[in-house]
N, C-alpha and C positions, 0 to 999 in steps of 0.2 A: 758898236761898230769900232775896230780896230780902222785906225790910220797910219797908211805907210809911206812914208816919203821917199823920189827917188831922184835922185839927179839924173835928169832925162839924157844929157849928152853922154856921160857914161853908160847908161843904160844899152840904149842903141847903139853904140860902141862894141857894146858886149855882145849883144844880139849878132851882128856884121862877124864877131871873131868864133863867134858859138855856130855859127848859121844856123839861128834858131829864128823862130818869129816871136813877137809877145804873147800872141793867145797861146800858146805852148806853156812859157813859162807862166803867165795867168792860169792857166786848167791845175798848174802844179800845184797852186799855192791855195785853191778851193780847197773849203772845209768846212764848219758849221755855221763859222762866221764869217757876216759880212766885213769888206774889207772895201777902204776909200784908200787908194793909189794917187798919191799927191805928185806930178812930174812937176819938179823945179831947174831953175837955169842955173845957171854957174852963179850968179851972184842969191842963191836959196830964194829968189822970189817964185812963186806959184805961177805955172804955164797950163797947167789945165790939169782934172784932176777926174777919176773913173772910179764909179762904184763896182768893183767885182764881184758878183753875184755869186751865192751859197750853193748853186750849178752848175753841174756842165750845160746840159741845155738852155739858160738864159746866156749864158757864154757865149754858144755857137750862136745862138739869135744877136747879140752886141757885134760878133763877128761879120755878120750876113748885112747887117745894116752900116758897120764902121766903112767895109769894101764897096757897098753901094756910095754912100754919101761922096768916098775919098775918088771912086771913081766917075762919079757926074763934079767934083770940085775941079778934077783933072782935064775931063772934058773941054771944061769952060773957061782953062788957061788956054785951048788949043784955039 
């Protein structure tokens, strides 16, 4: 398994000036291997980290379940 680290505030930064989303740029980067997407903070400590799956279809299944979860977390700020 490759691992790639990314500075998460950049990241999403980028995303905002791209007006892309991440599973976009996730589907790009599929290929035979697996790949563990390490998001770090500004000071390089680890904030969470996502196995991107050798798939589009396990993809779009992280995607259906990411938008669930974030939308019942959302919920239950309100």
């Amino acid at each position: 398994m490759k691992v790639i680290q990314i500075k998460a505030k950049d990241f999403f930064e980028l995303l905002k000036i791209k007006d892309t989303s991440m599973w976009e740029i996730f589907s790009q980067m599929i290929d035979e291997t697996e790949k563990e997407i390490i998001f770090l903070d500004e000071e390089e400590k680890e904030l969470f980290s996502y196995i991107l799956p050798n798939n589009l279809e396990k993809l779009e299944e992280d995607r259906k379940i990411f938008a669930k979860e974030y939308a019942d977390k959302m919920s239950n700020l309100n």
